[in-house]
Structures are given as structure tokens and as C-alpha cells.
TORSE-177875 format. One record per residue (C-alpha): residue in three letters; x, y, z. Coordinates in steps of 0.5 Angstrom, whole numbers, m for minus. Example, Ala and Ser with C-alpha at 12.3 -4.5 7.8 and 13.67 -1.06 7.14 Angstrom:
 res  east north    up
 Ala    25    m9    16
 Ser    27    m2    14
! end
This chain:
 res  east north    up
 Unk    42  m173   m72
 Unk    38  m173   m66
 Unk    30  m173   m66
 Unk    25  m172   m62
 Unk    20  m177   m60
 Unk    12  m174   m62
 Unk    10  m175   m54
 Unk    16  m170   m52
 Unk    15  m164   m56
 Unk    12  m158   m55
 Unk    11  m151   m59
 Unk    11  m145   m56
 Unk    10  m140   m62
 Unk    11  m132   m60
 Unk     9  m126   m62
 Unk    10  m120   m61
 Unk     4  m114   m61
 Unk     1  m108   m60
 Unk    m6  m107   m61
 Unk    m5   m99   m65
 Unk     2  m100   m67
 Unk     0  m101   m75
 Unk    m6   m97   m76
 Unk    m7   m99   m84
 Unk   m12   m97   m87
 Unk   m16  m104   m89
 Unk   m15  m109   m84
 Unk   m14  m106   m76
 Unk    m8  m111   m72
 Unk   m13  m113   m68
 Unk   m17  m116   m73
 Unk   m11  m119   m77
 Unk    m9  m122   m70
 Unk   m16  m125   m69
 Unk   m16  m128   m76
 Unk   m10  m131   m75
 Unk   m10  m134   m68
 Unk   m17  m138   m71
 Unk   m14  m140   m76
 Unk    m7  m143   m73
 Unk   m11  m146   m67
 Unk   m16  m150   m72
 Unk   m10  m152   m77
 Unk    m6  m155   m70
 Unk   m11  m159   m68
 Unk    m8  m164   m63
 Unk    m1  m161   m63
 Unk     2  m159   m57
 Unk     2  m151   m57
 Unk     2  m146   m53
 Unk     1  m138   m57
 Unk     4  m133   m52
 Unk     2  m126   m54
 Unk     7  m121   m51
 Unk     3  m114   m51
 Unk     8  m108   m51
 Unk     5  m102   m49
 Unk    m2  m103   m52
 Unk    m7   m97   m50
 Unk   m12  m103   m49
 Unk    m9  m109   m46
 Unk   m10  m114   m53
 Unk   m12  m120   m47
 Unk   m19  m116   m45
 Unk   m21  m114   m52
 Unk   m18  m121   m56
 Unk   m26  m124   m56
 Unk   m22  m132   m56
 Unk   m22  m136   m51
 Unk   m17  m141   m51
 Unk   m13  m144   m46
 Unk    m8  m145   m50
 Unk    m7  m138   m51
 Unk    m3  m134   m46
 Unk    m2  m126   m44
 Unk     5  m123   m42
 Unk     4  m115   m42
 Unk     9  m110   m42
 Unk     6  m103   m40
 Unk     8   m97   m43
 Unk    13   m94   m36
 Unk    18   m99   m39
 Unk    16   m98   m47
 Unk    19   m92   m45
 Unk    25   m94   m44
 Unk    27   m95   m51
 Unk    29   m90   m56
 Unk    25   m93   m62
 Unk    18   m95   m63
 Unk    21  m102   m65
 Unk    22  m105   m59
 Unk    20  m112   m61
 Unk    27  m116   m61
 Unk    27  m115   m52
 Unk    19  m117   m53
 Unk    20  m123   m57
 Unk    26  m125   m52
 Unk    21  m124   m45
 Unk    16  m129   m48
 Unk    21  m134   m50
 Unk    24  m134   m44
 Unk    17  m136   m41
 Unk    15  m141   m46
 Unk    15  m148   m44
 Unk    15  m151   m50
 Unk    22  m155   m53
 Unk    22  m151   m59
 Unk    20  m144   m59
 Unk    18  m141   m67
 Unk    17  m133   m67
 Unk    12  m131   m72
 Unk     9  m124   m74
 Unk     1  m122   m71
 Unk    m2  m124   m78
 Unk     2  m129   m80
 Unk    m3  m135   m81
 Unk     0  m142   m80
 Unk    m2  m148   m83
 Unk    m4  m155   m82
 Unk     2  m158   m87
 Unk     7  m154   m82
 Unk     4  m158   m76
 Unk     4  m165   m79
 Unk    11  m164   m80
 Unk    12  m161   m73
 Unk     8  m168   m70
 Unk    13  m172   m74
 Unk    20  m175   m74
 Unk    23  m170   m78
 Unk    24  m165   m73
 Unk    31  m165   m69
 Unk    34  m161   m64
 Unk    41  m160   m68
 Unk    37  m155   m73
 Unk    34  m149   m73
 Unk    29  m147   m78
 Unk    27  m141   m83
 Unk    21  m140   m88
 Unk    19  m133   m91
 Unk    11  m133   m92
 Unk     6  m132   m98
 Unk     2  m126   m98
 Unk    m6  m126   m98
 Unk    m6  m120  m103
 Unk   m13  m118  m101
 Unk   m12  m118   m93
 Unk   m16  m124   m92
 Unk   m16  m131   m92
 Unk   m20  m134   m97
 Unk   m20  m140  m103
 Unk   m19  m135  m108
 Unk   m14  m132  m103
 Unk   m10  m138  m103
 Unk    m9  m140  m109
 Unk    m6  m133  m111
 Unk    m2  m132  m106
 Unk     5  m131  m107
 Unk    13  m131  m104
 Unk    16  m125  m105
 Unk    24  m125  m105
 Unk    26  m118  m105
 Unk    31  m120  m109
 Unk    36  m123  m106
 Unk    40  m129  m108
 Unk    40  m135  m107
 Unk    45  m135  m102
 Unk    41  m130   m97
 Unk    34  m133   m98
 Unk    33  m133   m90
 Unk    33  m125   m91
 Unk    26  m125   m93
 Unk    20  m123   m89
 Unk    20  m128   m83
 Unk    13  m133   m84
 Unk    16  m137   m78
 Unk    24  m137   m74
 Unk    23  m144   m70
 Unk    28  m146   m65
 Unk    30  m151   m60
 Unk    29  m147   m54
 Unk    35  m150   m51
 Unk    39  m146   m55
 Unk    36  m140   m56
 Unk    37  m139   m48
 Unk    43  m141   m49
 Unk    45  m136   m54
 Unk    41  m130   m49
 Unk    36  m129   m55
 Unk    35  m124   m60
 Unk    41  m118   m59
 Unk    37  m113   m55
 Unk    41  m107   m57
 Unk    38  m108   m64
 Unk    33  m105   m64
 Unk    30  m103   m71
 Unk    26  m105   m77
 Unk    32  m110   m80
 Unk    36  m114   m79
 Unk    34  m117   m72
 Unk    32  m124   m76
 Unk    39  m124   m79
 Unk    44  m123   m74
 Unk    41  m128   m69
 Unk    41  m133   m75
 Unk    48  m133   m77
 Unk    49  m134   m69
 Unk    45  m140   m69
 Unk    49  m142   m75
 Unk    55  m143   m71
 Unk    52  m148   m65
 Unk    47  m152   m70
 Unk    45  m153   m77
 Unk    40  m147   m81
 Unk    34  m152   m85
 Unk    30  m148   m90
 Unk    24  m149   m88
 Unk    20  m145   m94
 Unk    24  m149   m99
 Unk    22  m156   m95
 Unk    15  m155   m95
 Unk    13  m150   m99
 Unk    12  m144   m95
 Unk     7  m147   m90
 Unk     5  m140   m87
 Unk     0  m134   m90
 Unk     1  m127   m88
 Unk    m5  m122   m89
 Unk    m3  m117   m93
 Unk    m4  m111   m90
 Unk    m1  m102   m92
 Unk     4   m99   m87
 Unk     2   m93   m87
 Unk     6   m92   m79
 Unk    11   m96   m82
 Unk    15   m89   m83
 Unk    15   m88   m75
 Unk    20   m94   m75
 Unk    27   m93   m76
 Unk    31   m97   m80
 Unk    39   m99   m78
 Unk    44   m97   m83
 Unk    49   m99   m78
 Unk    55  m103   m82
 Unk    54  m110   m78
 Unk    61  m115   m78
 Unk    58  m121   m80
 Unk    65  m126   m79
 Unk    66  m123   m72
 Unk    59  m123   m69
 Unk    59  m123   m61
 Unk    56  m131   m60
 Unk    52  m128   m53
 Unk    50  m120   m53
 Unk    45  m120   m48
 Unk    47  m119   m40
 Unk    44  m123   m34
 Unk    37  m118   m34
 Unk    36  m120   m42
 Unk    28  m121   m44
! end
């Protein structure tokens, strides 16, 4: 199994966001991005990172209202003449695949713009544990409160939705980290999926079938915290029903323009 020496590995953590696409009733999408870029940027200490935000269509650019300067941090903006272009608010996996496609990192990990990432999940990435022969998947613990705090800590929960055992990666996603390597090779997310389940899905089975799936939650305990939040505009996203072949999935959906 092929490691990867400390000095050699960067990460590039995505996430794709728009500054007014959830507007929840406690905790703004700002607000939630601000909280969890401190706290994952103070949990990374000295690990090679770097954060792209890959802005969809915000109605006020995320990178003139952000208020944390860090070079580690890095903008790509989508305006909204090219949002446009898709038929579902829901346009994330095409943003997703444009910041991984400019990350400069060997591993790049997809994470959620309230998803905080702890300083356990560092140190195991700073280790010798990591290989470029394994992707990875864990869900998150949910801050009941919306804010990260000791008491939210210590009562913050996985939730599982119920599914088995054998579909644990069918979870709300904490992080989907992958060698960059392979997700070029693979084209990324499949861009003609462009609703609210099953994005994370479809792409893990894919990978599965080049490298080998490590539960990552089950490793290390869930070392990512969401901050909990309502959906209210959750309504406007649609769901795909579609009924998906699992056995015969095309390894390589995107065209040439992909991302």
C-alpha cells in the first residue's frame, strides 16, 4: 500500500457555496462559513492546506464579505449568466469539480460550508496512515445548538438515517477526501446529477472500482462537526428520484469541458 511521505502531502479542502442560498431562520450561511473556516484553520495548525471556496452566483461575492484574511484561503466565483445554465438551484457537483480541478493539494477532501474539521483529522492526515490507494468517507456529529461550544461538543451526535451497515457512506457527507490523482481521472462528480441526493453516492461506487473505500468516521470517530441548522429553502431543491444502475455505472460521465 503506497504511503505518502508528510513533506509531500497537501490538502485541498473544497466547498461549494452561495452566501443566500439557505436563508435559515438562527444561523445565516455566512455566519456558519465564518465559524467553520476559524475553527478548521486553527485545528490545521501547521498542515499543508489550502481552503477553495467555489462561490456560485452569490448576489454579494462571499470573498468581498468573508472578513478572514488568510492566505490559505482561495476564491473561484461563478456568476450568475453561467448559474443560470442549469435547470435546478442545485448546481453544487459542477462547482465542486471547478475547485478540484484548480486545487493544487494531492488529496483533495469535499466538505459542507458548516462542516467543522478537527484537529484529530489533521494529525491523521500529518501521519503515515494516509495512501493514495484509498479514498475516504465519514459522516459528522451534529451541534444540536447551531454553535460550537463544550457543552455542544460533548452532546453532539452521528446521525445515521437508518441505513445498514453495508450503506454506512449514505450519510450526510462530514468529509469525501480523495487523491487528486484519481478524481481527475475519473472527471469528478457526474455533472448531469444535479439534484439533492445521491451526488456523494454515484461517485463512491466509481471510485470503489480503482481504489479501496476506508471509513474514515469509523477510524477516527467522526472527527468533523456540522452546525446544525433549519432548511426552510431546502424545499426549493429537488430530489432525483431517478432509478440509477448501480452495477453498470459509466466509470467516466464527464466530457473534456467537465468542472
Amino acid at each position: 500500500m503506497e504511503r505518502m511521505l508528510t513533506e509531500m502531502k497537501k490538502l485541498s479542502l473544497v466547498i461549494a457555496t452561495k452566501n443566500d442560498l439557505y436563508n435559515a431562520k438562527y444561523t445565516t450561511p455566512l455566519f456558519r462559513l465564518q465559524s467553520s473556516l476559524t475553527r478548521t484553520l486553527h485545528n490545521a495548525e501547521d498542515t499543508n492546506l489550502e481552503i477553495i471556496i467555489v462561490d456560485y452566483g452569490s448576489d454579494e461575492k462571499i470573498e468581498d464579505n468573508l472578513g478572514i484574511n488568510d492566505k490559505r484561503i482561495k476564491f473561484i466565483y461563478i456568476d450568475k449568466k453561467e448559474c443560470a445554465k442549469y435547470d435546478t438551484p442545485f448546481n453544487e457537483v459542477k462547482c465542486i469539480n471547478r475547485g478540484a480541478k484548480n486545487a493544487t493539494g494531492n488529496f483533495v477532501g469535499r466538505i459542507d460550508q458548516d462542516t467543522i474539521v478537527t484537529k484529530k483529522f489533521f494529525d491523521w492526515f500529518n501521519s503515515d496512515k494516509i495512501s493514495v490507494n484509498e479514498f475516504y468517507f465519514s459522516g459528522r456529529l451534529e451541534l444540536e445548538n447551531g454553535v460550537y461550544s463544550e457543552e455542544g461538543v460533548n452532546n453532539a451526535k452521528h446521525k445515521t438515517w437508518g441505513f445498514s451497515k453495508e450503506q454506512w457512506w449514505q450519510v450526510a457527507v462530514g468529509i469525501f477526501l480523495i487523491p487528486r490523482k484519481v478524481y481527475l481521472e475519473l472527471r469528478g462528480y457526474d455533472e448531469s446529477n444535479i439534484y439533492f441526493n445521491w451526488m456523494e453516492h454515484e461517485f463512491i461506487l466509481r471510485l470503489n472500482k480503482q481504489i479501496e473505500l476506508v471509513n474514515l468516521g469509523k477510524l477516527l470517530d467522526f472527527p468533523f462537526y456540522h452546525i446544525y441548522h433549519t432548511r426552510e429553502d431546502a424545499k426549493k431543491r429537488k430530489n432525483n428520484f431517478n432509478i440509477v444502475d448501480k452495477k453498470n455505472l459509466e466509470l467516466i460521465p464527464n466530457g473534456d469541458d467537465w468542472g
